[in-house]
Structure formats: structure tokens, C-alpha cells
N, C-alpha and C positions, 0 to 999 in steps of 0.2 A: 504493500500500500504506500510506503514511505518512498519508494522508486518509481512509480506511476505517479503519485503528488507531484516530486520534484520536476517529471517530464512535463505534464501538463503546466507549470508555473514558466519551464524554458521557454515551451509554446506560446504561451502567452506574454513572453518580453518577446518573443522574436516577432508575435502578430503585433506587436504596439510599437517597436519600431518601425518596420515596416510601414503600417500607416502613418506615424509622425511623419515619414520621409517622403511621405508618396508625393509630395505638390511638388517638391523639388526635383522627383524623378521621373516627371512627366515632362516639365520641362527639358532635360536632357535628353530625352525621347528621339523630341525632333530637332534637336542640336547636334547631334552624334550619332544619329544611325547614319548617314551618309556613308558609305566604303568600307565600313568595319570589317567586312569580308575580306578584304585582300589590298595587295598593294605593287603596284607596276616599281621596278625599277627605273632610273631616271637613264636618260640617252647615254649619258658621260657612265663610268663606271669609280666606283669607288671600293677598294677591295680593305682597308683599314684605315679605322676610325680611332683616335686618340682624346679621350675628353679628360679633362684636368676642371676639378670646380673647387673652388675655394670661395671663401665668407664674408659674409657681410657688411659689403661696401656697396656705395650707390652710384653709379656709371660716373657721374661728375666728380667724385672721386678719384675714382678709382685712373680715368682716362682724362680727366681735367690736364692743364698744363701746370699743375701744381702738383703730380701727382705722385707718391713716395713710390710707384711702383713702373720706373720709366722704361724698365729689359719689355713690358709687359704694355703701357700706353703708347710707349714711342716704337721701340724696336720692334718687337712683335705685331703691334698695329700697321708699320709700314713693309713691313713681308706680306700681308695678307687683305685678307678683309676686315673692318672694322664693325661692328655691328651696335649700331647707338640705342637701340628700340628693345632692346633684348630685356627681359623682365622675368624676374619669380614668381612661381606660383601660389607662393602662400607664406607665412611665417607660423614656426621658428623653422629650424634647417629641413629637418625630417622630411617633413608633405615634400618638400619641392626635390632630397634626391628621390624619394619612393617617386615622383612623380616621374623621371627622367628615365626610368625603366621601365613601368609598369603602364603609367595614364592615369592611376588612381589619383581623385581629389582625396583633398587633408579631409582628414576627421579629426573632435577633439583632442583625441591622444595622442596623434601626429603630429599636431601644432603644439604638443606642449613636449615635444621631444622625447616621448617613451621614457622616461625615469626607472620607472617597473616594467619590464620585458613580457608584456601581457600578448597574448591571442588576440585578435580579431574576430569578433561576434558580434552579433549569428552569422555574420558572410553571407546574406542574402543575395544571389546576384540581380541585379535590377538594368534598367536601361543605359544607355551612355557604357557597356562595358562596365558601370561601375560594382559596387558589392556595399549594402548596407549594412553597417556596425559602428562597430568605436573598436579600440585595440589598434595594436603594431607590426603584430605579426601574421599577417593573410593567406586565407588557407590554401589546398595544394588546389583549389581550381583556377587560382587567381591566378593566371599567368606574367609573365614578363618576359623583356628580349632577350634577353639568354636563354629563356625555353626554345625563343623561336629558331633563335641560333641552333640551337642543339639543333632541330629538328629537320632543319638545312645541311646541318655538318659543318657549319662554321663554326670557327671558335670564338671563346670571348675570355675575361681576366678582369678580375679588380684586385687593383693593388694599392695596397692601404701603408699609409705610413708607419710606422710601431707599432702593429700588429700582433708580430713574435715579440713583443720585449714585456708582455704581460708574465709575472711571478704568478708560477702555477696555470696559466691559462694555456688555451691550445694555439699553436705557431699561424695555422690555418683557418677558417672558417669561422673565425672568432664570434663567441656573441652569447650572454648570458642564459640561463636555462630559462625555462618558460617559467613568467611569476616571479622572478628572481630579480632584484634591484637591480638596474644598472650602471658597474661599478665605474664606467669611463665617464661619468657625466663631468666631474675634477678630473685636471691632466695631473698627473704625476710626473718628478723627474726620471727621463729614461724612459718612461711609456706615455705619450699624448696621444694616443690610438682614441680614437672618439668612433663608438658601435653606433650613433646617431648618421655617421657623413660615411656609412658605408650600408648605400641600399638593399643589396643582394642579401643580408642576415634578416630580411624579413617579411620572406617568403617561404612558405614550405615547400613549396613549388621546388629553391634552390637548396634550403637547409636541409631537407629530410633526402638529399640522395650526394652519391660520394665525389659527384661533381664539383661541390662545395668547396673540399675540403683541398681538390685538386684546383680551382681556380680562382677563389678569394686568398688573397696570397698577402705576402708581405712587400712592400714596396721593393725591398733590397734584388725579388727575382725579375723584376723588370730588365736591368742591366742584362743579364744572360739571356732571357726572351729577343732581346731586340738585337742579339748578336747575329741574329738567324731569321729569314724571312720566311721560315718555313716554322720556326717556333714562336715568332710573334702571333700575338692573336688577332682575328677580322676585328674585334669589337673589345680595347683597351679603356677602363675606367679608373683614371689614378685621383685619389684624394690625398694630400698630403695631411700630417698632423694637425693637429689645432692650435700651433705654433708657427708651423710654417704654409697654414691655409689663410693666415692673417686673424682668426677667429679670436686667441687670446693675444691680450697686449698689457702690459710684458707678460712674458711664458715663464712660467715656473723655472725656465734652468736658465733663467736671466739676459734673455734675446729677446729682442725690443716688441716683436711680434706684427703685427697689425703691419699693412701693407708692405713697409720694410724686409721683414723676413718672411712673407711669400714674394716677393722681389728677386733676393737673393735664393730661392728655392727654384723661382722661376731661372732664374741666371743658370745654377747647376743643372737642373734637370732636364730642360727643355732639348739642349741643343744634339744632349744623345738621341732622345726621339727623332729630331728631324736629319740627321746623320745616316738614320738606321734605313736598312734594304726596304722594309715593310713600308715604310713612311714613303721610301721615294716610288714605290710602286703603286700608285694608283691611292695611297695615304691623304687624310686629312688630319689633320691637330686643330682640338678645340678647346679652348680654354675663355671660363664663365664665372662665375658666383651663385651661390644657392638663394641666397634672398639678398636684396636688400637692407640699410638700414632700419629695423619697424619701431614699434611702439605706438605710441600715440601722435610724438611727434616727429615718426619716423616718416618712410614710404611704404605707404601697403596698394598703393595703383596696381592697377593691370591692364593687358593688353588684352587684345586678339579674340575680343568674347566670352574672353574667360567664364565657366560656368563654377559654380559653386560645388557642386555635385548633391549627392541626398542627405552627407553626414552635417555637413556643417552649414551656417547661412554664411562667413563670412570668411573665407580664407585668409585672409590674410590679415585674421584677429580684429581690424579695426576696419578696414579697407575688404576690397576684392578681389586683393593680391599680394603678388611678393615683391614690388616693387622695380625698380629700372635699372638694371643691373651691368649692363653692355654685354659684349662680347668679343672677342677677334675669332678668325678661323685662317688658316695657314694649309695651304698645299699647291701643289704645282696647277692646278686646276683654276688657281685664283690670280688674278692680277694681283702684284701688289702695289700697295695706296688704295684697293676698293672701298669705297666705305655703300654701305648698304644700309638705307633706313629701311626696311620693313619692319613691322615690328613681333617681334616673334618668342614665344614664353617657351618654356621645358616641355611644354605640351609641342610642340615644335620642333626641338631636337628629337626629341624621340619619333616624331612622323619623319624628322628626315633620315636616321638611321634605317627605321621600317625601310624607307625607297629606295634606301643605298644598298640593304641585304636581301631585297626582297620578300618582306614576311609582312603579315599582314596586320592591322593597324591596332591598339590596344587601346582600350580604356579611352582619357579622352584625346587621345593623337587622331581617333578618327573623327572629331569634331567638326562639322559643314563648313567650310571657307577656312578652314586654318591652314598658314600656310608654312610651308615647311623651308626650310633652309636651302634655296636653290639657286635661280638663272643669275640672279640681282647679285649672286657672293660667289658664285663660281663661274667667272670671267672670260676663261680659257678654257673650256668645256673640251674642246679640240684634243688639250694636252692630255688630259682623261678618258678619253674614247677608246672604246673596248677594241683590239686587236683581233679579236676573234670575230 
């Protein structure tokens, strides 16, 4: 009797979610069914993809002529394309990288950065691709691009900063038990691993199988990946620490932090990437910010239509977003000095990887008129054109 109660009481938060959410998921109905089925690749080809996101700065910051991060507004914006319109999806960090692989809008507990490593419930799926609940961790129907990868045979990789240098934790696949506090939310000296700025740990979709543990990795195997264009991966997602992603200022092991040292991260890191076989083969590097400055007297704007989804009214806490973030984007495909106003959110990147791999569109990447990262930033289409 006690196990039939407890069922009927589930049933009954999961029917009263469900309808709280329903005006919201009617709306996405007809915002988002467009193409969800599938996705043309684009003329030019693109065989690997480099995304670097780092924190919490607001495009005039960050690309200003003021700006403490010039390898990154000046150097790297005049290799490439510049991308002024580029915006977050939501605030605090979480929503916007879940968003950047999967299409999922924020719910409460993604806006508030998972603290406690909870499930995602009931996982109703509903319109728009989305899935009604609260929670962080989404169950194995929820997919994302690395499932679709797999399913192509392409590969993919994220590679986290400080990863391995947790006492006692695991080198790989890192990421608190279910229910379990999350111990990275403080950086420690020697570990600034933050399980918040590494989307793949919360999915079951990617935790519950051994691919995990083989491609959530630690920054340091990047260097050996990239010696090889045959070990490189199609779909590369590097976050650096919460140190050198600009996030804390000063960093616990007494580096200045905040645009400074992702500057000097950017300075180290980048130019192996663009050196390496993979990159020059048909390669893009992208490098972004996950939100904006927010708060109240932050920026919580948004582009491109942004819908809310069913879990929450206001993404981006105060606003209906994550704010104006920029972007650059780097490959032989691009002139460089493009600068590209369209304006384009994570909901964007992720439709433009979809067309790059061919796999078909997620969550809200397949949202009616959004557009995806193309002709206006990649210049030289020519120079990318598939040989075959």
C-alpha cells in the first residue's frame, strides 16, 4: 500500500507540472517544430570544430579597445571573423553550456548552477525538443551532439582544465554522485576544475556509458590529440579552469584572473590548435563566453527569438537572456578582418555544428528562423569545399 501511495503522489507532481508548463509549451510548438527532423550539411565542408568558452564578460569588454584580453580582441579578431551580436542564453553559467550541446532551455536548477548534483524530473518530453522538470542531470532520452556524433562515427572530446588534479576523485569523466553536493562550486589551489563549465557530466545519455570516461578528459591530452589528425577529434570542447576562463579574479593560487589570465591562456593554448593537421584540414576554432555580465544591473538581453522554454519564465533571471557576449571564429574558410553582425545565441552554435556534421537539429537549434553560423562568417567558402 505504502509503494502504490508513493506512485500515485509521483503521478501527481508529474501531472501538475506538466500543466503548470503547458502555456509555455504551446508556444514553442510553433517556434520549433520547423526541421527538427534532420539537417542538410552546408556546401563548404567542415571536418573539425574547436570551441573554447570562457566567462563572464560583456562583448564591450571583452572586444572594447580597452580590452585586458588583446591575443583574443585584437589578434585573434583580425585572423578571422568577428562576431559582435553573439549573446547567452541564460544566467548563471550552466543553462547556457547545457544549452550549447543539447538545445535545452534553463530550468530553475540550471540557473542556479546545480550546487547539489540532482536528476532531472519527471523529464517529460514536450514540444520544442524540450523535456519538462527542474534538476541537472537529464535523462538517457535527452539526447545531445555527441550522441549524434556517435551515431555518424564521428568523434568528439571535452577537455577540461584540472580535471585529474581532484584528491580522491576520478582523472576522467569527473562529476559528483547523484544527490551529492557539488564539491567544485570553490576553486581550490591545484584543482579549479568547475563540474558546472563542463556540459557533457549531465547527461545520462553520456555518463551512464564508457564513452565518458574515454572522452571527457583532462585538458593536459589535448597536446597528444592534436599531434595527429587522425587522433584529433571532429567535435573538440575545451573549457579552461575558473582561473584561466576569466570566471574568478584573483584565483586562489594568486593570478590576477579575470580577462588577464584567460588572455595569457588564450596566448598559450590557442596557437597549438591552429598549428595542428586537424585545424588546417577543413578546421574551425571558436572561441565565446557562456553569459554575460547579469544580475540586476547586469545584461540579461537576448537575441534571435529566444524562447523561454516550459521550465522557467525568465532565462536569464531578470531578462530573457544571457546577455551580449561576442564572439570570433578562425579558419581558412574565413577572410580575415570579417566582422559579421548577425546576431546569433548558443542556440546557434549548436545549429551550426548540426550542418557542419550532418545530424539532425536538437532541442531549440531547430527553432523557425534561427540562424546558424554561416555565409556572412565564412568568407572563403571556396577554400573549404569538399574535394570529393
Amino acid at each position: 500500500m505504502a509503494i502504490t501511495a508513493r506512485r500515485r503522489r509521483r503521478k501527481g507532481l508529474q501531472w501538475l507540472i506538466a500543466a503548470t508548463c503547458a502555456a509555455l509549451a504551446v508556444g514553442a510548438i510553433a517556434a520549433a517544430g520547423a526541421g527538427a527532423k534532420g539537417n542538410s550539411k552546408p556546401k563548404f565542408e567542415i571536418k573539425h570544430v574547436f570551441v573554447v568558452v570562457l566567462e563572464n564578460e560583456n562583448a564591450d569588454t571583452s572586444f572594447g579597445p580597452a580590452s585586458a584580453a588583446p591575443y583574443l580582441s585584437q589578434t585573434l579578431r583580425s585572423r578571422g571573423a568577428f562576431l559582435p551580436n553573439y549573446y547567452g542564453i541564460g544566467h548563471n553559467s550552466l543553462d547556457n553550456y547545457i544549452a550549447m550541446i543539447s538545445g535545452q532551455a534553463p530550468n530553475p536548477t540550471t540557473q542556479a548552477d546545480c550546487t547539489t548534483y540532482t536528476d532531472f524530473t519527471p523529464g517529460i518530453p514536450t514540444a520544442g525538443g524540450q523535456f519538462i522538470g527542474a534538476g541537472c542531470v537529464y535523462p538517457a532520452s535527452t539526447l545531445t551532439l555527441p550522441n549524434l556524433l556517435e551515431k555518424r562515427h564521428l568523434t568528439w572530446k571535452g577537455y577540461m582544465e584540472d580535471m585529474a588534479n581532484g584528491p580522491g576523485q576520478p582523472t576522467t569523466c569527473r562529476h559528483p554522485a547523484i544527490g551529492a553536493p557539488d564539491t567544485t562550486v570553490g576553486a581550490r589551489v591545484g584543482d579549479q576544475y568547475a563540474t558546472r563549465h563542463n556540459p557533457f557530466v549531465y547527461f545520462h545519455s553520456i555518463i551512464d556509458k564508457p564513452t565518458c570516461a574515454r572522452n571527457v578528459v583532462d585538458l593536459t591530452h589535448l597536446k597528444g590529440d592534436l599531434a595527429s589528425k587522425k587522433r584529433a577529434p571532429n567535435f573538440a570542447f575545451i573549457t579552461p579552469n575558473v582561473c584561466h576562463d576569466g570566471h574568478d579574479a584573483p584565483c586562489v593560487n594568486g593570478e590576477p584572473g579575470g580577462l588577464v589570465s584567460a588572455n595569457q591562456w588564450l596566448t598559450t593554448n590557442i596557437p597549438a590548435i591552429l598549428a595542428s593537421k586537424a585545424y588546417r584540414d577543413h578546421g574551425v576554432l571558436i572561441v565565446t563566453f557562456d553569459e554575460a555580465k547579469g544580475g540586476p544591473s547586469g545584461d540579461s538581453s537576448a537575441c534571435c527569438g529566444e524562447l523561454p522554454g516550459p521550465n522557467t519564465a525568465l532565462p536569464g533571471g531578470v531578462g530573457p537572456g544571457g546577455g551580449r557576449v561576442g564572439a570570433v571564429a578562425i579558419s581558412k574558410c574565413i577572410r580575415p578582418g570579417t566582422t559579421d553582425a548577425t546576431p546569433y545565441n548558443h542556440y546557434s552554435l549548436l545549429r551550426s555544428l548540426e550542418g557542419f556534421f550532418g545530424v539532425r537539429k536538437l532541442g531549440f537549434s531547430a527553432q523557425s528562423g534561427l540562424a546558424p553560423i554561416g555565409n556572412k562568417t565564412f568568407t572563403k567558402r571556396r577554400a573549404c569545399t569538399s574535394k570529393k
